[in-house]
N, C-alpha and C positions, 0 to 999 in steps of 0.2 A: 504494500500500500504506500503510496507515494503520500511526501507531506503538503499539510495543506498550505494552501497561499492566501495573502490577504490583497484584496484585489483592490478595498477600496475604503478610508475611515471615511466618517463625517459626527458631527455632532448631531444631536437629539433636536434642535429649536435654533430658530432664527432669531432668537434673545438677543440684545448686544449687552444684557448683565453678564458678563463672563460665568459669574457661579452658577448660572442657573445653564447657560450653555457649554460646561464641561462638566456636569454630573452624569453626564453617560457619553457614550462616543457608541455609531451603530459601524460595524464591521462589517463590510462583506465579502465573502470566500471565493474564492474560486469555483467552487460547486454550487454557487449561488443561495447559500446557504447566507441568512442574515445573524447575527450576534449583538443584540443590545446591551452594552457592558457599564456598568455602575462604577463610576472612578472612586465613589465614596470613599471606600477601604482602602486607597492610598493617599488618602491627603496626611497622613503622618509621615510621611515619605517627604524628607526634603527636596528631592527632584520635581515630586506632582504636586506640593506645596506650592511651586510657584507656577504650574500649567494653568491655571487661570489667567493669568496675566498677558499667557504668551500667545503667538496664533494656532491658528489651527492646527493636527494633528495630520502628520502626515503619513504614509506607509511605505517600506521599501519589497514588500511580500513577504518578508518573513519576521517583521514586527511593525508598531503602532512604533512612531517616534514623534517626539517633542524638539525645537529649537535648544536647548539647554540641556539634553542628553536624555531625557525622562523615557524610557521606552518599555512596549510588554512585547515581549514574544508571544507565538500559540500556544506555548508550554503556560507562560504564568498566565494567557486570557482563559487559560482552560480551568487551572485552578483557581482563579477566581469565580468562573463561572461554577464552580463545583463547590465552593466553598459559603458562595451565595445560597443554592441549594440547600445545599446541610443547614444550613442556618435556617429558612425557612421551614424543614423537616421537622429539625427542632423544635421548632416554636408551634408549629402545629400540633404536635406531638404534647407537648404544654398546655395549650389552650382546651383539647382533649380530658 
């Protein structure tokens, strides 16, 4: 199985509040496959601390990059996406 490519980011809204227009970045794959990703969980990250401020995100196919180094692979977009999951599992599991 070949790996996958990132064909294309963009942001969630045509906001010009930055915060509210980098709370998610929508991904899309090469197998046309879309990924709507929650940056939430890196604003502790000195690098994505300051991706609000910067422009837009861009992709070289095998990650998401920022002006100032900030970048995700498919590896960490996957474990976020999965760790997103569990979390709401969780909490489901809770409210239960």
């Amino acid at each position: 199985m070949s790996k996958r490519k990132i064909v294309s980011v963009t942001t969630d809204s045509d906001e010009r509040d930055l915060r509210i227009l980098f709370d998610e970045i929508a991904i899309e794959l090469d197998n046309g496959v879309y990924i709507n990703l929650t940056l939430k969980p890196k604003r502790g990250d000195p690098k994505f601390a300051e991706i609000w401020e910067l422009s837009l995100p861009k992709t070289d196919g095998d990650r998401v990059y920022w002006s100032n180094g900030a970048s995700l692979t498919m590896d960490e977009i996957i474990a976020m996406i999965q760790a997103e999951k569990s979390g709401e599992q969780k909490q489901e599991a809770s409210e239960e």
